[in-house]
N, CA, C and O atoms as CSV, one atom per row, in Angstrom:
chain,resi,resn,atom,element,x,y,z
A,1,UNK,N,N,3.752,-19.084,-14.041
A,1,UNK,CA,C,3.625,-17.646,-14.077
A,1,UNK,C,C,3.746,-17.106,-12.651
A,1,UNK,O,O,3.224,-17.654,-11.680
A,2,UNK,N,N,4.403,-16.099,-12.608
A,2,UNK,CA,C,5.079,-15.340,-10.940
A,2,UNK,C,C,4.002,-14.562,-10.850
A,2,UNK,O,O,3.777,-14.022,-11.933
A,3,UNK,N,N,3.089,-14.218,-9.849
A,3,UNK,CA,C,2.422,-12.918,-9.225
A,3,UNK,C,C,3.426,-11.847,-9.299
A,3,UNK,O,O,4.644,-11.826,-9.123
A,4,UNK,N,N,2.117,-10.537,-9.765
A,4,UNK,CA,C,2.790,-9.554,-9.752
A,4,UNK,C,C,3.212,-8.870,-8.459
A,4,UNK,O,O,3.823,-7.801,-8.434
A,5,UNK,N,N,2.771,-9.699,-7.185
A,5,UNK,CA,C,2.780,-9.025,-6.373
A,5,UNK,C,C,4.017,-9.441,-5.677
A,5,UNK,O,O,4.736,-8.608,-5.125
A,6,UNK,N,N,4.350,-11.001,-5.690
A,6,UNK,CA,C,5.422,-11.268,-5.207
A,6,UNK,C,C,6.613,-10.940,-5.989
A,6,UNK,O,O,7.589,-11.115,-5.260
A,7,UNK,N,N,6.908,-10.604,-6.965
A,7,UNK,CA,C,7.508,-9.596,-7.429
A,7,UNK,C,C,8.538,-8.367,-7.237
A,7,UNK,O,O,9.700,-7.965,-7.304
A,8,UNK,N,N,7.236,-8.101,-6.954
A,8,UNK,CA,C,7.364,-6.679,-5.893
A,8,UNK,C,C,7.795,-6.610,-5.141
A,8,UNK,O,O,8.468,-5.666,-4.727
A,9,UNK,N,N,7.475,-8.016,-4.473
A,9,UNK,CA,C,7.825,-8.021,-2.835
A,9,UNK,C,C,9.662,-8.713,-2.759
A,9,UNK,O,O,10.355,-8.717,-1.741
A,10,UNK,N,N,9.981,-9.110,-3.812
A,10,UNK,CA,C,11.456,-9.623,-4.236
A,10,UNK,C,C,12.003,-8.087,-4.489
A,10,UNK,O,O,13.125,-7.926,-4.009
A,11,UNK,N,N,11.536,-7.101,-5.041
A,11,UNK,CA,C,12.097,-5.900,-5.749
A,11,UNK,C,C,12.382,-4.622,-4.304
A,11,UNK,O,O,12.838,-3.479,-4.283
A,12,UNK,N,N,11.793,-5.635,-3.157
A,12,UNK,CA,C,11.845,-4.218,-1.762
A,12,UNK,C,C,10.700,-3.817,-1.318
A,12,UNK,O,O,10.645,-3.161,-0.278
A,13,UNK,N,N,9.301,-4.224,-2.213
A,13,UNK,CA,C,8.088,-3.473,-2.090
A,13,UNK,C,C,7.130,-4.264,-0.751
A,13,UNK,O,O,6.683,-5.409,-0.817
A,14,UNK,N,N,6.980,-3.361,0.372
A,14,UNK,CA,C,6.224,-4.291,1.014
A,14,UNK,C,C,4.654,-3.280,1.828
A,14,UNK,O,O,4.494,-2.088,2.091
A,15,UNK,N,N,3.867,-4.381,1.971
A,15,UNK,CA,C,2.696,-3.883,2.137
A,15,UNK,C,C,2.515,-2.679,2.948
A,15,UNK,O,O,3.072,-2.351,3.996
A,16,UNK,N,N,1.432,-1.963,2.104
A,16,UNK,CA,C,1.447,0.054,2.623
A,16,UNK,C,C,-0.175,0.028,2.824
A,16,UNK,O,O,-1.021,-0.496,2.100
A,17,UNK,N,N,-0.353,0.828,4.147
A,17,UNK,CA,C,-1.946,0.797,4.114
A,17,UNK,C,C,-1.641,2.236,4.641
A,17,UNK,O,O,-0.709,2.700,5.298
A,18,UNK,N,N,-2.919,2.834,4.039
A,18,UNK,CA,C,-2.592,3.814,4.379
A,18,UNK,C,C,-4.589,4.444,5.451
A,18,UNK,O,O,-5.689,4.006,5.115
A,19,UNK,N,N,-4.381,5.336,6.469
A,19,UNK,CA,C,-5.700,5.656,6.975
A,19,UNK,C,C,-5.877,7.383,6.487
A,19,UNK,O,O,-5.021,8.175,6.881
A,20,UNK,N,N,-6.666,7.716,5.895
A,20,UNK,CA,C,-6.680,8.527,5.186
A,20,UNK,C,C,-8.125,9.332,5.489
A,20,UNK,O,O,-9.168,8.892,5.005
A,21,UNK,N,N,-8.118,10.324,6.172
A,21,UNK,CA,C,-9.337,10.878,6.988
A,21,UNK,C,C,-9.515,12.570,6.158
A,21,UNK,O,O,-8.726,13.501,5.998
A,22,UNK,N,N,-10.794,12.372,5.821
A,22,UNK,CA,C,-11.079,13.464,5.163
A,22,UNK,C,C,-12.208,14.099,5.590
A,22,UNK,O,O,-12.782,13.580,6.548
A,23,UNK,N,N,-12.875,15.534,4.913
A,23,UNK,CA,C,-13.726,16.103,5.111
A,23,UNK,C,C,-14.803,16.427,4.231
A,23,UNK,O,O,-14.569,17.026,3.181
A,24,UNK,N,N,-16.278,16.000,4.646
A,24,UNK,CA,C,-17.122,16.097,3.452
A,24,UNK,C,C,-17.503,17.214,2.763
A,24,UNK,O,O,-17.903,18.115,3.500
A,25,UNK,N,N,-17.512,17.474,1.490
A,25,UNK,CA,C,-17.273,18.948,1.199
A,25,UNK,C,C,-18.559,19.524,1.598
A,25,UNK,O,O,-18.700,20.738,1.744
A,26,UNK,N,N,-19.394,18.771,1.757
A,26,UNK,CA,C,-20.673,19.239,1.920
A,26,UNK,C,C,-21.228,19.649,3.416
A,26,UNK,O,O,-22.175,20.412,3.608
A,27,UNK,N,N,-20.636,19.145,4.197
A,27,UNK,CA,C,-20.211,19.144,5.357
A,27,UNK,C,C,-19.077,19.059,6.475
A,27,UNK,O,O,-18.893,18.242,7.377
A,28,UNK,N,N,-18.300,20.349,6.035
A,28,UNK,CA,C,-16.866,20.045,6.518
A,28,UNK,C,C,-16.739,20.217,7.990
A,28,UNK,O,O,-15.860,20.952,8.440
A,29,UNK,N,N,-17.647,19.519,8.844
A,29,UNK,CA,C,-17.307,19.289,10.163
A,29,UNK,C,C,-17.331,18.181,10.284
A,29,UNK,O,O,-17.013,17.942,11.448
A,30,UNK,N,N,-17.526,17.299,9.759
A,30,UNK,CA,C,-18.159,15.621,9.401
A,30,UNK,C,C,-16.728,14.994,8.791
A,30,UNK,O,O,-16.340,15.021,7.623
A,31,UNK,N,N,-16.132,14.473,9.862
A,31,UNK,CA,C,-14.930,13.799,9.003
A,31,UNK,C,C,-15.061,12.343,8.988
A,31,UNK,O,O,-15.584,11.755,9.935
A,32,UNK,N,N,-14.570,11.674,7.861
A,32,UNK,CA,C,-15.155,10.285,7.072
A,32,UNK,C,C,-13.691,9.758,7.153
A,32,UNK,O,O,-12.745,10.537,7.270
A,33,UNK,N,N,-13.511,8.146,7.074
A,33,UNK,CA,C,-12.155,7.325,6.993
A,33,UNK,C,C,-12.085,6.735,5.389
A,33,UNK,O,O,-13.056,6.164,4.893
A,34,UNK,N,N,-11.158,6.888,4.849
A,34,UNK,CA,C,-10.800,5.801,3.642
A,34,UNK,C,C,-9.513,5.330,3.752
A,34,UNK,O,O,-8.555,6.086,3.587
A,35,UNK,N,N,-9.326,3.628,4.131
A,35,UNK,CA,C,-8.464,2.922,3.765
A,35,UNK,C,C,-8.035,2.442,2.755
A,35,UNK,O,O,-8.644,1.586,2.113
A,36,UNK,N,N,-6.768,2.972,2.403
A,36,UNK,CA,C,-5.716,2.872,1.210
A,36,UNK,C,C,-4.858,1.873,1.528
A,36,UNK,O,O,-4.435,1.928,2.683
A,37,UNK,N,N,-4.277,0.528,0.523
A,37,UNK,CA,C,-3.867,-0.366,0.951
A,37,UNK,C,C,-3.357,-1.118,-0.655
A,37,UNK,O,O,-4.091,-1.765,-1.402
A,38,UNK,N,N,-1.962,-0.804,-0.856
A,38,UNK,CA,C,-1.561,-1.374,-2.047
A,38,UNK,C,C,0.099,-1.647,-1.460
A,38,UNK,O,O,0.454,-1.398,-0.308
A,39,UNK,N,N,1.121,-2.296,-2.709
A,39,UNK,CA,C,2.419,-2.323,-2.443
A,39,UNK,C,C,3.202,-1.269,-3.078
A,39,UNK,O,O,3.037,-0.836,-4.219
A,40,UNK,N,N,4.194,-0.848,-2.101
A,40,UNK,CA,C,4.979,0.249,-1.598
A,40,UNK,C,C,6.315,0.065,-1.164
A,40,UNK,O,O,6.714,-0.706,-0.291
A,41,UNK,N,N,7.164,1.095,-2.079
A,41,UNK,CA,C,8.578,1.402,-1.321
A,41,UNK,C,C,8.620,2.017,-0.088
A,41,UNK,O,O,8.584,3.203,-0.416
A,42,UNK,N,N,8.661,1.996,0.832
A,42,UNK,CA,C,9.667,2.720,2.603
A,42,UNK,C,C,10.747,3.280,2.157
A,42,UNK,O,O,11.538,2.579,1.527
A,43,UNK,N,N,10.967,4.367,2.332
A,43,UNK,CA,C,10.157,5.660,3.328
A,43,UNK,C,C,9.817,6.520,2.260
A,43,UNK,O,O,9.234,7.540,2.629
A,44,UNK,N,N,10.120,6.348,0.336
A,44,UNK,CA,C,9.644,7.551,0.052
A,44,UNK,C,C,7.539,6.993,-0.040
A,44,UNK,O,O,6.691,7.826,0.283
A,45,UNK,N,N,7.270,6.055,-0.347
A,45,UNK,CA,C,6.144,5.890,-0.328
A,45,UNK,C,C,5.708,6.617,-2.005
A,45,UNK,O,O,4.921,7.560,-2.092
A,46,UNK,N,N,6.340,6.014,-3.156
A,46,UNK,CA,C,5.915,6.520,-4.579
A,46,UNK,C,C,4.210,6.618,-4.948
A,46,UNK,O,O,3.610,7.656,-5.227
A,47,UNK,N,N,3.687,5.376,-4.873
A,47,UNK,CA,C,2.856,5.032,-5.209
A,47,UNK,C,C,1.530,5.415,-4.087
A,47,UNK,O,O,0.402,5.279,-4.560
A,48,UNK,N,N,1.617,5.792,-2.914
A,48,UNK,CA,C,1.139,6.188,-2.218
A,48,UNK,C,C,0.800,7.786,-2.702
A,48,UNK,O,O,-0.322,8.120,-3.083
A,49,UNK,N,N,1.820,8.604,-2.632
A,49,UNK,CA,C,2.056,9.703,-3.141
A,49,UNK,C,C,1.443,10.324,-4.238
A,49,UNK,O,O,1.172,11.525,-4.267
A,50,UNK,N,N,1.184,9.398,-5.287
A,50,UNK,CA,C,0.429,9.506,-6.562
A,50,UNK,C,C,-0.778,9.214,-6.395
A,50,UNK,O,O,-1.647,10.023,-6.719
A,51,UNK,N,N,-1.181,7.642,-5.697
A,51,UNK,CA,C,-2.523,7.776,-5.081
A,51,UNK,C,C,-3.315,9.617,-4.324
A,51,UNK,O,O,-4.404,10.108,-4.621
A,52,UNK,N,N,-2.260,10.180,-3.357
A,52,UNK,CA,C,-2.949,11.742,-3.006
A,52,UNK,C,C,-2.550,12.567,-3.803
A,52,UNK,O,O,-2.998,13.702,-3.642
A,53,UNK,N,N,-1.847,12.404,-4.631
A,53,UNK,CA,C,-2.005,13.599,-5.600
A,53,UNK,C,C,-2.966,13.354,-6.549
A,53,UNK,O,O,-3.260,14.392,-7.142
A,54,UNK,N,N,-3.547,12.430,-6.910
A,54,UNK,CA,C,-5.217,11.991,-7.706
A,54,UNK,C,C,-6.210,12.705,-6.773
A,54,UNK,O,O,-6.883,13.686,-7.092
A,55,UNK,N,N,-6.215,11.936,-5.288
A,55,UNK,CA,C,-7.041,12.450,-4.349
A,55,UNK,C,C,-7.500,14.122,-4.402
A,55,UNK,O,O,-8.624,14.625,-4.403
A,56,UNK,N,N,-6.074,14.778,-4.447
A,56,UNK,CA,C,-6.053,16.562,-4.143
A,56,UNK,C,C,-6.676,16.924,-6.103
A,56,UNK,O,O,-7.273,17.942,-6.453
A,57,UNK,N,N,-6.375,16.021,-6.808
A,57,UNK,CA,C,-6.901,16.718,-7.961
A,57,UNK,C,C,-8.299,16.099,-8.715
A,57,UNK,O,O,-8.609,16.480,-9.844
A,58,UNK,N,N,-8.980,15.255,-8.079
A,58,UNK,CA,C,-9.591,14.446,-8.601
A,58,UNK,C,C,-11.396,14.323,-7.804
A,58,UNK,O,O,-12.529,14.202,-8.269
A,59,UNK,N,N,-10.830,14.434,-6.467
A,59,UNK,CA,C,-11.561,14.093,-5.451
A,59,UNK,C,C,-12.079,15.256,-4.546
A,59,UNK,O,O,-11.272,16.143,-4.267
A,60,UNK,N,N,-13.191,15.323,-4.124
A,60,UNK,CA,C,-13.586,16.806,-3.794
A,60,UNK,C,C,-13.562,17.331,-2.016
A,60,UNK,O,O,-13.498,18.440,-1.484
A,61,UNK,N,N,-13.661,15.701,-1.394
A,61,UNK,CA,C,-13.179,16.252,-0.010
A,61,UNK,C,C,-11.862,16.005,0.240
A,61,UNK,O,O,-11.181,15.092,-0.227
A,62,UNK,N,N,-11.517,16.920,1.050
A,62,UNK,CA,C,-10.191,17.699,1.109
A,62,UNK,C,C,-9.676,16.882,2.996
A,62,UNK,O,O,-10.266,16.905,4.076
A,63,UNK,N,N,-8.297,16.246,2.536
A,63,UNK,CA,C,-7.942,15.546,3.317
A,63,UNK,C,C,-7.691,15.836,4.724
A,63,UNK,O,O,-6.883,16.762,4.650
A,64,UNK,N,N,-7.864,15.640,5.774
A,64,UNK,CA,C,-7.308,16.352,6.783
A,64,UNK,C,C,-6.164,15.665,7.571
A,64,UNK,O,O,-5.437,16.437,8.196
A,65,UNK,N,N,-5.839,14.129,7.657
A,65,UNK,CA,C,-4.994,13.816,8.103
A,65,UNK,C,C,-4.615,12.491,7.543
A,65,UNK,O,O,-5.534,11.853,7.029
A,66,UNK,N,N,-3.333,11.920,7.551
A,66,UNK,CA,C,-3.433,10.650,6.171
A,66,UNK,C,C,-2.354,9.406,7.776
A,66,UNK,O,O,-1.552,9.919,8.557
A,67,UNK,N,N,-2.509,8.771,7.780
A,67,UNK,CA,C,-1.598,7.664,8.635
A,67,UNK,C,C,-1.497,6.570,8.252
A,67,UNK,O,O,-2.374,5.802,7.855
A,68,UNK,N,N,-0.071,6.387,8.379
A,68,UNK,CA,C,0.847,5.458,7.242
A,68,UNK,C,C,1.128,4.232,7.998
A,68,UNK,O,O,1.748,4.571,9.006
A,69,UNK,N,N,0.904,2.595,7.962
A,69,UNK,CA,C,1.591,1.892,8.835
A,69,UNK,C,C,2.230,0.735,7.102
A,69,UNK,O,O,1.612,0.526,6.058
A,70,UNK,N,N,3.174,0.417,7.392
A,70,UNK,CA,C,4.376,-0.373,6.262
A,70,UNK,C,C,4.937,-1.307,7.004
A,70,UNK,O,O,5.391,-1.237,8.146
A,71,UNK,N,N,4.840,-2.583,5.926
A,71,UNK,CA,C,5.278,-4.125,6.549
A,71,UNK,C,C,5.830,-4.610,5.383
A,71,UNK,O,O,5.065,-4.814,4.440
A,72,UNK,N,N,7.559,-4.941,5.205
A,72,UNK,CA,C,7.806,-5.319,4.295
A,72,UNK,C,C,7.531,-7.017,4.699
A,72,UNK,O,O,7.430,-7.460,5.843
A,73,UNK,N,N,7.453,-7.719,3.549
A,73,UNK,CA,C,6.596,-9.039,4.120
A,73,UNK,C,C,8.029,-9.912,3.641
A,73,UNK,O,O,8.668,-10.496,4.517
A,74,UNK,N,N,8.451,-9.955,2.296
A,74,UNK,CA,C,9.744,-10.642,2.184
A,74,UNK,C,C,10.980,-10.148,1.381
A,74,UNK,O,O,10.654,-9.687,0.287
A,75,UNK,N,N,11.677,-10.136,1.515
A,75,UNK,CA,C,12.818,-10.033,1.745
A,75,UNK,C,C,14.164,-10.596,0.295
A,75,UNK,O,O,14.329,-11.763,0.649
A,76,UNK,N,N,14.874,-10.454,-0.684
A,76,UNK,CA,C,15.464,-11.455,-1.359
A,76,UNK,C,C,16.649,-12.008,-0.547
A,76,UNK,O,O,17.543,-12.557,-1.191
A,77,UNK,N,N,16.763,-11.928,0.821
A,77,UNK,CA,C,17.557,-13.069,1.257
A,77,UNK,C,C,16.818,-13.841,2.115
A,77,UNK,O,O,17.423,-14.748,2.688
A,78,UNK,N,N,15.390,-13.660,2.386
A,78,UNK,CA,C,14.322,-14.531,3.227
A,78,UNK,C,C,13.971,-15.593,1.957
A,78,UNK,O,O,13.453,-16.668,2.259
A,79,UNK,N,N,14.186,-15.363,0.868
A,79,UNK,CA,C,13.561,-16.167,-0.390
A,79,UNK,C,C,14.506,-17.080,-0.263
A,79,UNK,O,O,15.553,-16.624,0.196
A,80,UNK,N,N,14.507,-18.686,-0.610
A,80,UNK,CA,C,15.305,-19.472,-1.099
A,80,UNK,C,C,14.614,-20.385,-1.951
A,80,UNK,O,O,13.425,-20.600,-1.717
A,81,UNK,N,N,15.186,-20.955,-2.908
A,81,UNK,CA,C,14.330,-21.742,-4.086
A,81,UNK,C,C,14.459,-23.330,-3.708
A,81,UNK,O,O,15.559,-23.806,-3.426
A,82,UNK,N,N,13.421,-24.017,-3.719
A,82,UNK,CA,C,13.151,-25.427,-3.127
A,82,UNK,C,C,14.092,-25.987,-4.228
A,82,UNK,O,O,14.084,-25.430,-5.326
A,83,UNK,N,N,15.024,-27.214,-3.975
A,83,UNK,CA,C,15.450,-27.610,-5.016
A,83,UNK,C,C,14.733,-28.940,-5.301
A,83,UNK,O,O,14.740,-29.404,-6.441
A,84,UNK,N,N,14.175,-29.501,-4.379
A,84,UNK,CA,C,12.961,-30.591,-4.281
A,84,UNK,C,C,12.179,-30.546,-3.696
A,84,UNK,O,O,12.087,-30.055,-2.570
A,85,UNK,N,N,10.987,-31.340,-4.683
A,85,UNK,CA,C,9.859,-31.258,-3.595
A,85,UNK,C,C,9.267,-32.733,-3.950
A,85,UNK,O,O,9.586,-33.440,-4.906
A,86,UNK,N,N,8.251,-33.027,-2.852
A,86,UNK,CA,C,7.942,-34.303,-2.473
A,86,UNK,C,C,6.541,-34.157,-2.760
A,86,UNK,O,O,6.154,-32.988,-2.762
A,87,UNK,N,N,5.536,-35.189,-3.044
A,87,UNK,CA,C,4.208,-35.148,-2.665
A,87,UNK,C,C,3.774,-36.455,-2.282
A,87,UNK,O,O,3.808,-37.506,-2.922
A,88,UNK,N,N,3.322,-36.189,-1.025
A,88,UNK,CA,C,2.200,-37.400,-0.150
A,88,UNK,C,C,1.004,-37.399,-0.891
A,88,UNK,O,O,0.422,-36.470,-1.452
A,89,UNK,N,N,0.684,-38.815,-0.783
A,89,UNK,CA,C,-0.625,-39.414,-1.197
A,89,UNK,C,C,-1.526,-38.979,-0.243
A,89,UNK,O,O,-2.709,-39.313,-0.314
């Protein structure tokens, strides 16, 4: 069975974290960090995107600045399939 993640990472998708700084509604001088960190297309960032549009409709402090860093990890011409393998005792 294949991970869903490597998958992904065959399909273009590579790791998205996102720093995501908001304001407490209760105290909107008080700004708080939440790290966001799933797999992601470059440069539209889909799934990211849907993650803050939950945020803006869901969530009650109101974002003030979001920072994006993206690492695609592999590649389908970095992949090659072992055609043997060996095992030591």
């Amino acid at each position: 069975m294949v991970a869903v993640e490597f998958e992904a990472q065959l399909k273009g998708y590579g790791l998205t974290t996102a720093e995501i700084i908001y304001r407490f509604p209760d105290h909107p001088g008080l700004l708080q960090q939440f790290l966001w960190q799933h797999y992601d297309l470059a440069p539209d960032f889909p799934e990211l995107f849907k993650f803050l549009e939950f945020w803006d409709k869901s969530i009650e402090g109101p974002i003030h600045s979001v920072q994006i860093a993206h690492h695609k990890l592999i590649g389908p011409s970095e992949w090659r399939k072992a055609d043997h393998s060996f095992g030591l005792h």
